[in-house]
C-alpha positions in Angstrom: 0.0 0.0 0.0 2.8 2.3 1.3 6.0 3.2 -0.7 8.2 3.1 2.5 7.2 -0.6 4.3 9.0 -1.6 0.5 12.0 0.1 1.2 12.7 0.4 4.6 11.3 -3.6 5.1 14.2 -4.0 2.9 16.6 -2.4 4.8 19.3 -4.8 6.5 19.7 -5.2 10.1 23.8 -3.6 10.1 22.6 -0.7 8.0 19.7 0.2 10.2 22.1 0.4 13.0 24.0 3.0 11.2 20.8 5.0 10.3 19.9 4.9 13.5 23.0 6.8 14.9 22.5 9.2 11.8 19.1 9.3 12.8 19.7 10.5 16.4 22.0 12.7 15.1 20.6 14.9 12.7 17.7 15.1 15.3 20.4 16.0 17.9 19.0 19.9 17.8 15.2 18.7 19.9 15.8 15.2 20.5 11.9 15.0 19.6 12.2 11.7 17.4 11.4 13.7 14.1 13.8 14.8 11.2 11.8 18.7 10.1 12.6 20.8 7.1 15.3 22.3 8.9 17.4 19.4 10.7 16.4 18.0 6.9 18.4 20.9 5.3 21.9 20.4 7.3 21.4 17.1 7.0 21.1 16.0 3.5 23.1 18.6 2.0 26.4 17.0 3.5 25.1 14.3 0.6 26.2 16.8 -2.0 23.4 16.2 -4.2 21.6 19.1 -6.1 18.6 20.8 -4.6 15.9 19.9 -6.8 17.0 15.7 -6.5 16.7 16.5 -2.6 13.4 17.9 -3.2 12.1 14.3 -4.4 14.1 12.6 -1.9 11.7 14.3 0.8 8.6 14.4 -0.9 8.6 10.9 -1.5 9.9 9.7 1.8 7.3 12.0 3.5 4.6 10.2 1.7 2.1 10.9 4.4 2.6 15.1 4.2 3.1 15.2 7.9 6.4 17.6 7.4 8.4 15.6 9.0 10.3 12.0 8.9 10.6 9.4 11.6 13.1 6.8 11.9 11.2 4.5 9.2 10.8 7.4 6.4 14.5 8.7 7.2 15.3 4.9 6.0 13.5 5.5 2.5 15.2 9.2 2.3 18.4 7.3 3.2 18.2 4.9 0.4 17.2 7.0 -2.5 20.3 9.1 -1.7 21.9 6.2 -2.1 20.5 5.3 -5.3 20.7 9.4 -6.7 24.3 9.1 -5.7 24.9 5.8 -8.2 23.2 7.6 -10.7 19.5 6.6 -10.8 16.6 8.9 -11.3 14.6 9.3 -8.0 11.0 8.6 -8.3 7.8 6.8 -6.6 8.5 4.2 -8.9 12.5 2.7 -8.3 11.0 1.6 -5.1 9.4 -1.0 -6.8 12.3 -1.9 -9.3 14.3 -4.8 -8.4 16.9 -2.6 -6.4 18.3 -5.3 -4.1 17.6 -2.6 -1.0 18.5 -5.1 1.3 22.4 -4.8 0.1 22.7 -1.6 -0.9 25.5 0.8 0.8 24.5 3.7 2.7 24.9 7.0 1.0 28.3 9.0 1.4 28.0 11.9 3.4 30.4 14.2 3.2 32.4 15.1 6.7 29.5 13.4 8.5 31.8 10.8 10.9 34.0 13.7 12.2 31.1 15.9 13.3 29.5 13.3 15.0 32.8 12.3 16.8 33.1 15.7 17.6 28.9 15.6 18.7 29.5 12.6 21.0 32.9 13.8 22.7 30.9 17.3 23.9 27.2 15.9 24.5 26.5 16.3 28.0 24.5 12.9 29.7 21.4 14.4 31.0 19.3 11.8 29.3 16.9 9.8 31.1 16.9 5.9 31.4 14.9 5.6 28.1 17.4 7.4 26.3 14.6 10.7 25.5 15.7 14.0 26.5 14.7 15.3 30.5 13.0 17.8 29.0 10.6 16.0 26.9 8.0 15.3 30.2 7.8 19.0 31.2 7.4 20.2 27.3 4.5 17.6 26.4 2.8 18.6 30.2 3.1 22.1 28.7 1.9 21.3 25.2 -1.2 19.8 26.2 -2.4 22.5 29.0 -5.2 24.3 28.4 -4.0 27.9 29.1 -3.6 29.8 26.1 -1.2 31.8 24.7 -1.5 35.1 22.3 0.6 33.8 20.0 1.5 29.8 19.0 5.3 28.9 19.3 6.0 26.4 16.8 9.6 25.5 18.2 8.0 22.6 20.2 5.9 21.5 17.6 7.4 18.3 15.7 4.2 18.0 12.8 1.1 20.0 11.4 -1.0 17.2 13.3 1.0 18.0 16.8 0.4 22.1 15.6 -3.2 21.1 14.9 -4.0 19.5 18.2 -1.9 22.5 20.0 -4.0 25.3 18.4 -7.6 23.2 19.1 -6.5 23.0 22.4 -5.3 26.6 23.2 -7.6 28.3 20.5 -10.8 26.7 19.3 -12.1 24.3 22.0 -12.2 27.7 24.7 -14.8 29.0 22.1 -16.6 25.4 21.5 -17.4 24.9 24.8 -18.0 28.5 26.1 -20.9 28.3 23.3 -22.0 24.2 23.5 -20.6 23.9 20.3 -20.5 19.8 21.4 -24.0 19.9 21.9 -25.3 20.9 18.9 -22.6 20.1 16.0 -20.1 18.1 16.5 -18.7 16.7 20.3 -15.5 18.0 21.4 -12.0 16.5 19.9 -9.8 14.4 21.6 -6.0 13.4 20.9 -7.0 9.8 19.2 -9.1 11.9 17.0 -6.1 13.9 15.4 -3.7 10.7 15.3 -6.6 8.1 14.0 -5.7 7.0 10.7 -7.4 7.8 8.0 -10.9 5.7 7.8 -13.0 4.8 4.7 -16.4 3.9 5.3 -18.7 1.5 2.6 -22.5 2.3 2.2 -24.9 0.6 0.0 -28.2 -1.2 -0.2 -28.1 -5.1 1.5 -26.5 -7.5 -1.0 -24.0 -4.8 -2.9 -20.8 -6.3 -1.7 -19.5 -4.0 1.3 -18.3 -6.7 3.4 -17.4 -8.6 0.2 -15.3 -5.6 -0.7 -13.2 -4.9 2.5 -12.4 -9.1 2.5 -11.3 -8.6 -1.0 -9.5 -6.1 -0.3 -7.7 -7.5 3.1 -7.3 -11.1 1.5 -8.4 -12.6 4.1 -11.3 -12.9 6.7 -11.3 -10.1 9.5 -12.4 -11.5 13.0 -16.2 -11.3 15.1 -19.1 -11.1 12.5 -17.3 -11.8 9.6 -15.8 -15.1 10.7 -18.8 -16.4 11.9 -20.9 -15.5 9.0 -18.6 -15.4 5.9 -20.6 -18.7 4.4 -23.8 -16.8 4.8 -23.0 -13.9 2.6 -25.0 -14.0 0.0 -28.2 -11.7 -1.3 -30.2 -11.8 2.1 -28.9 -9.1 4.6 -26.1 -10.2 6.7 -24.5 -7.1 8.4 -26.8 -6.3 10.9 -24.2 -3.7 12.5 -21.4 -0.9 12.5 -18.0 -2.7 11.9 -14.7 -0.7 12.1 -11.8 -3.2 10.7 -8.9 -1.7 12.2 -4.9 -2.6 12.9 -4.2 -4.2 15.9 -1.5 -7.0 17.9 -3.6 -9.5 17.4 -7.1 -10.8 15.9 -9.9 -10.2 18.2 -13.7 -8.9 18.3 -14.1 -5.6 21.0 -17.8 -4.4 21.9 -19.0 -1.1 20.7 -19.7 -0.3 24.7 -15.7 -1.0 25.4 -14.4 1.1 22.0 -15.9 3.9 23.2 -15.1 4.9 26.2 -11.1 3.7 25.1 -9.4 6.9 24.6 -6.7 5.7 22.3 -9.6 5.0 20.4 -11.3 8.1 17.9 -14.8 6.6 18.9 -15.9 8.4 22.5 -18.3 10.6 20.1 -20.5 7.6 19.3 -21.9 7.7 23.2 -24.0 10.2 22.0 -26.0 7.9 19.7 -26.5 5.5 22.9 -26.5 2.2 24.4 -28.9 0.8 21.6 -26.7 2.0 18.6 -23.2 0.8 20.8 -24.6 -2.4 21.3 -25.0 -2.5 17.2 -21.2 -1.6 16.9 -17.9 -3.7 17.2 -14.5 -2.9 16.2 -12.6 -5.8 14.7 -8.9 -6.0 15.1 -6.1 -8.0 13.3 -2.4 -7.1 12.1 -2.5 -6.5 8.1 -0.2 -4.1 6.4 -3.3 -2.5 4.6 -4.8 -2.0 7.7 -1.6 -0.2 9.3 -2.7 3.0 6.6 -6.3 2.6 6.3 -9.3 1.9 8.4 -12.3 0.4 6.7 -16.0 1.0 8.4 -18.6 -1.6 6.9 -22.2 -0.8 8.1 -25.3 -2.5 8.0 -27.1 -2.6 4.5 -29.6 0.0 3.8 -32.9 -1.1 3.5 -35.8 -0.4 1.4 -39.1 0.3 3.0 -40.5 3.2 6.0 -40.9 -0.5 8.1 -37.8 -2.0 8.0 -36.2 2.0 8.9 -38.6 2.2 11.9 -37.5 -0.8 13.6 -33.9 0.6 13.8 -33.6 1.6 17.8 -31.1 3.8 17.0 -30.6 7.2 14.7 -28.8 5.5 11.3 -28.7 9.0 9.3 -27.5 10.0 12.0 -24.7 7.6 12.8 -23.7 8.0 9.5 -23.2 11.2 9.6 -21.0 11.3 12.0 -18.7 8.6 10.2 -19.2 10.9 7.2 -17.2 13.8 9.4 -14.4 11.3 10.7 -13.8 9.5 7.1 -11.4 10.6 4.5 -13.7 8.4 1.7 -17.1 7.0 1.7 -17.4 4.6 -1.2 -21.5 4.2 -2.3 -22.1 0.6 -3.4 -24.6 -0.6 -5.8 -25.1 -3.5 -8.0 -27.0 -4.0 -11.3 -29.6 -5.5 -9.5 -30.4 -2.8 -6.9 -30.2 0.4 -8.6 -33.3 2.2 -7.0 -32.6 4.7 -4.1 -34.4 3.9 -1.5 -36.1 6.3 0.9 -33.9 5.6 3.8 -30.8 5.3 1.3 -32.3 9.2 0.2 -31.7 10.0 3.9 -28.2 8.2 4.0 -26.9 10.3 1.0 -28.8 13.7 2.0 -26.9 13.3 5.8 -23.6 13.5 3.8 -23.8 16.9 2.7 -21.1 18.5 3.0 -18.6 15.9 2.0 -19.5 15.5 -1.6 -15.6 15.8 -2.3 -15.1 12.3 -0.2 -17.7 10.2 -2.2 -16.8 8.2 -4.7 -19.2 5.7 -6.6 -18.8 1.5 -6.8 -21.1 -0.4 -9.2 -20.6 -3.6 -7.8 -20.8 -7.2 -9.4 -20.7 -5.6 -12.8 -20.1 -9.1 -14.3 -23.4 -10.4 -13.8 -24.8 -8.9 -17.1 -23.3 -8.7 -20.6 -22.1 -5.5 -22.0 -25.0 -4.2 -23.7 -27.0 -4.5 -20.5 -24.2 -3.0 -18.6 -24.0 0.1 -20.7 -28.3 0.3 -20.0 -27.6 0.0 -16.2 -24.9 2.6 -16.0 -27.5 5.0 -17.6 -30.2 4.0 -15.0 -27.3 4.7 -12.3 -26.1 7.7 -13.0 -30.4 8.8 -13.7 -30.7 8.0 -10.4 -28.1 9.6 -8.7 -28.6 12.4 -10.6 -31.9 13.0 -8.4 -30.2 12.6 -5.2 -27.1 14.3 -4.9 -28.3 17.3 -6.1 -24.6 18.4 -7.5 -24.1 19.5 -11.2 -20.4 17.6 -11.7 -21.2 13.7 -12.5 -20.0 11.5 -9.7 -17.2 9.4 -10.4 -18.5 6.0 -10.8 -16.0 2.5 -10.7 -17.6 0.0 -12.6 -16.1 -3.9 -11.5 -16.3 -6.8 -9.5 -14.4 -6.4 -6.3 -14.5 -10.1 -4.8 -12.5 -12.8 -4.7 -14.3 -14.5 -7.2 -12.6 -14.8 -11.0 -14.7 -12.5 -13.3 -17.8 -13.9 -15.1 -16.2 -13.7 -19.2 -19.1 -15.6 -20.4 -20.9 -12.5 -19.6 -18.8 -9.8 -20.2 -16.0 -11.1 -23.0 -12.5 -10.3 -23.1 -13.7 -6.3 -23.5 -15.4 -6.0 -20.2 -12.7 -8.2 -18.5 -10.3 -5.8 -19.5 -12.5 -2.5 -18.5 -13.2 -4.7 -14.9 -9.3 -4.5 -14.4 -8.7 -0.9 -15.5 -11.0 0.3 -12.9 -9.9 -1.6 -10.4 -6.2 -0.5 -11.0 -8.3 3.2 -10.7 -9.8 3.0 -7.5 -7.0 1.2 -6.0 -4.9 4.4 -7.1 -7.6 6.2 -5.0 -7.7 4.3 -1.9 -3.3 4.2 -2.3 -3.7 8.1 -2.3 -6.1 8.2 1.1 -3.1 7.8 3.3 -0.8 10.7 1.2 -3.7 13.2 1.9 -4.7 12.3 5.1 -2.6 15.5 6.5 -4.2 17.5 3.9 -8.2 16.4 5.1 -7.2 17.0 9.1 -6.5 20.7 7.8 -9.1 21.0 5.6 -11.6 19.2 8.5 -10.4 21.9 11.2 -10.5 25.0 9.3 -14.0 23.6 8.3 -14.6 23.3 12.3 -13.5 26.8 13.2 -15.5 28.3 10.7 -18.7 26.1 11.9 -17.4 26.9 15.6 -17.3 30.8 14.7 -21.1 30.8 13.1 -22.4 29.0 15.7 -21.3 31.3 18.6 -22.8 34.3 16.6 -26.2 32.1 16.4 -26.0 31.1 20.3 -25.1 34.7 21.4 -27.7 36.9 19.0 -30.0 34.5 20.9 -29.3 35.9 24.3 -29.3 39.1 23.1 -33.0 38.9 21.5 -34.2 37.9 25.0 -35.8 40.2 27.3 -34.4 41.5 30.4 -37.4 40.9 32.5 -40.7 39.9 31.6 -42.1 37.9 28.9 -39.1 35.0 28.4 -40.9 32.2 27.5 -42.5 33.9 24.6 -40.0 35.7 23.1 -38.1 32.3 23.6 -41.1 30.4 21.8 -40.6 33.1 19.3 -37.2 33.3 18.3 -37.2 29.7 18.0 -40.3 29.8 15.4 -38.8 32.2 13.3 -35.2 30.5 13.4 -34.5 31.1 9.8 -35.0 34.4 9.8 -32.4 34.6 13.3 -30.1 33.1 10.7 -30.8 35.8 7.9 -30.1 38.3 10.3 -26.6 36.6 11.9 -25.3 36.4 8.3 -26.3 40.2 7.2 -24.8 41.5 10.3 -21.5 39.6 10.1 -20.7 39.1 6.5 -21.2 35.6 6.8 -21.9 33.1 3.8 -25.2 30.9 3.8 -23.9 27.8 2.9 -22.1 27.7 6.0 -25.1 27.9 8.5 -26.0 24.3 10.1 -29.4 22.8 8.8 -32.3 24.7 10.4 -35.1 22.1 11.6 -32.1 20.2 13.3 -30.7 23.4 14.9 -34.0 23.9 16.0 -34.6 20.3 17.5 -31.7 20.9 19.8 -32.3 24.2 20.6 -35.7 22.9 22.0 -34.5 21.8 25.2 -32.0 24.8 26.3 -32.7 28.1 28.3 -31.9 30.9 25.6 -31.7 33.3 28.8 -28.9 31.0 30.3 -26.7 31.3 26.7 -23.3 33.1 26.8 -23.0 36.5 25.2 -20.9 37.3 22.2 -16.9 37.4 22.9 -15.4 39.4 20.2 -11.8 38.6 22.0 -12.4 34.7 21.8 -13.6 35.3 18.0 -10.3 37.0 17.7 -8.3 34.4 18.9 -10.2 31.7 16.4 -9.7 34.1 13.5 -6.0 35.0 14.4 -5.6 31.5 14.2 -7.0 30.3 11.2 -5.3 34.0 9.2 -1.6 33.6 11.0 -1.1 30.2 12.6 -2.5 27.6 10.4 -0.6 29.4 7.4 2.3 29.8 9.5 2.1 25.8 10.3 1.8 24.8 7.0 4.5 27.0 5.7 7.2 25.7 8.5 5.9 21.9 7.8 6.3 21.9 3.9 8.8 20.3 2.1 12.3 22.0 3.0 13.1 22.4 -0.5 10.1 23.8 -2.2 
């Protein structure tokens, strides 16, 4: 999946030594266990290679655009120098040649030995048992406290995600919770939910080939409903619940109950949907190498019918708009079979507004009718999405069969066989790139949270100020909440605020139902500041010390 578990798996045992005192050196300045742009820059250039060859060295060993490499990407950065030096071209590519890696001599880097032997006569011993410097406790009790500062110093930061979860913590949650911002959008963010890696949830109608897909994908079984079921999949409905298939030591099943109130776990937000949805959930754990970059959510089949919604105890838009938030692609299945939109599926779709950029289309078990009915189906498809997503570009729809199974020729013929493949090589590509901009959605995600943060503080506190002083609370209350849309008119006249950006209002106003608008905070033009000082000057100023060094 990755470019580096190629390379760096490759890597022998006596030359990982020695990149691990180069390692330790180079990171000599902060001791933080991260090589940035500028440890990068007095580094590499002791390789004596030209600028722009340096360039791809670190944008390909920095795969992941976090800004920085740890011990594993310094390998990769490591071994293409060694390769530029003997004279081949660097790209994504030679690290799937037939370079024997495992052989290969570390680069040459000019005067390195002596200023290390220089480094290790002078360095002073006021490391603790573990080897990490004595400072490190006190700065990462510091990092995480709540007080906040005027201005964000990024000489402790190591990454854009350890910048993002400084400035949510110093700069945005003050403002989420001084205005319930948990309560009505989104709850508040935890640690596991910056360093969670990046999830792709499947929706579909029963019988599309979800949990068909993810097995197809993983090769292999994952543990708990899966195991237990796999001979029963088939066209009834079989998952009957929320499965996250996630890395873990071993293979084992854990109740939704347990994964979320485990805080190394991004899940804690699901409490919210209660006891009846948790007992519908499970996370399902085993070690993969797919699953060390991606996280697959299967959930239960969508169903057609106002019945078979109504006997769901829990909210299922709802739910799924929530995974919609956390996931960096939602793929929609269908099959040739099932191309009507249900009502409920109507609901599914409309609850993912806002992330039409992460959907991507999957017309499953495309083998199961010959070409000229394929090309008729496709139509229908795209018809029918037409009326739901209500967005003027065409979705992206993969056409294929994504199972284990070989492909039906006798239906398709050597032509579709060979379209099957193309666009499986296509959304393969896709899901490769998930993990590359996963740094680039967590920014994207928390500017989008400010800016949701900011609108609703100016909704919460033009509420308190509409109320009355004295007399006659319940009615202006009652009133206010009746004319809701017209509260939102006014809050986006009076601060220049665009309407696409306001939260849905019937949902708004469901909330809202059961709070005191007298008991609301008042508007706090210095903790607006803040949010916008940091969304104009520090996330610009994060991104611009976190780039490549050689850009």
């Amino acid at each position: 999946m990755e470019i580096d578990s190629v390379a760096a798996g490759s890597c022998s045992k006596e030359n990982q030594i020695i990149y691990k005192d180069w390692f330790e050196f180079a990171d000599s300045a902060d001791g933080d266990g991260r090589i940035t742009g500028s440890d990068a820059i007095k580094f590499f250039s002791m390789s004596n290679l030209p600028r722009p060859e340096l360039k791809q060295v670190w944008a390909i060993a920095d795969a992941k655009r976090q800004g920085y490499l740890g011990f594993k990407e310094f390998i990769v950065a490591m071994q293409l120098v060694s390769l530029a030096q003997t004279g081949h071209e660097i790209s994504h590519e030679v690290l799937h040649s037939d370079v024997d890696f495992k052989n290969m001599n570390p680069p040459v880097m000019d005067g390195l030995i002596v200023l290390m032997a220089k480094k290790k006569k002078h360095s002073p011993k006021s490391s603790d048992p573990n080897g990490s410097p004595a400072a490190d406790a006190s700065l990462t009790a510091h990092w995480f406290s709540s007080k906040s500062s005027k201005k964000i110093s990024l000489s402790s930061v190591t990454s854009i995600i350890d910048g993002l979860k400084r400035l949510y913590i110093q700069k945005l949650k003050p403002l989420e919770v001084a205005y319930q911002f948990n309560d009505f959008v989104s709850p508040l963010l935890t640690n596991s939910d910056f360093d969670a890696k990046p999830m792709v949830m499947l929706l579909g109608q029963y019988s599309t080939g979800k949990t068909t897909f993810i097995k197809h994908m993983l090769k292999s079984s994952y543990p708990g409903k899966l195991s237990s079921l796999s001979s029963h999949i088939g066209p009834e409905p079989t998952t009957d619940r929320f499965v996250v298939v996630m890395s873990g030591p071993d293979e084992r099943s854990i109740p939704g109950n347990t994964v979320a109130v485990q805080a190394d776990m991004p899940f804690s937000g699901l409490t919210t949907f209660g006891t009846a949805f948790l007992s519908k959930f499970e996370c399902s754990q085993m070690p993969h190498p797919l699953l060390e970059h991606i996280t697959f959510v299967d959930t239960p089949g969508v169903l057609s019918g106002e019945k078979q919604r109504t006997q769901r105890a829990y909210e299922f838009t709802g739910v799924t708009s929530w995974f919609a938030s956390k996931c960096d692609l939602i793929l929609l299945l269908f099959d040739p079979h099932k191309l009507d939109v249900s009502d409920e599926f109507k609901r599914v779709i409309s609850s993912l507004r806002g992330h039409d950029d992460k959907i991507r289309v999957v017309l499953n078990k495309a083998d199961q009718v010959d070409t000229q009915q394929l090309m008729r189906v496709y139509g229908a498809l795209m018809w029918s999405l037409g009326k739901v997503l209500n967005t003027p570009e065409v979705a992206r729809v993969y056409i294929g069969s994504f199972s284990d199974k070989p492909i039906n020729e006798a239906s398709t013929g050597p032509i579709g066989r060979e379209l099957f493949e193309m666009e499986q090589e296509d959304l393969l590509s896709d899901l490769k790139d998930v993990p590359k901009k996963a740094c680039d959605r967590r920014i994207n995600e928390f500017v989008k949270r400010a800016r949701a943060a900011k609108i609703h503080a100016y909704i919460i506190s033009h509420l308190k100020k509409e109320m009355p002083a004295i007399m006659g609370k319940a009615k202006a209350q009652q009133k206010l909440m009746d004319n809701l849309e017209d509260v939102f008119g006014k809050v986006q006249r009076e601060h220049h605020l665009p309407k696409g950006d306001f939260p849905n209002v019937d949902q708004f106003r469901e909330v809202l139902s059961g709070y005191n608008f007298d008991k609301f905070e008042k508007l706090k033009p210095k903790m607006l500041q803040t949010v916008d000082d940091m969304l104009g000057y520090d996330i610009p100023e994060l991104l611009k010390n976190f780039k490549n060094p050689y850009d």
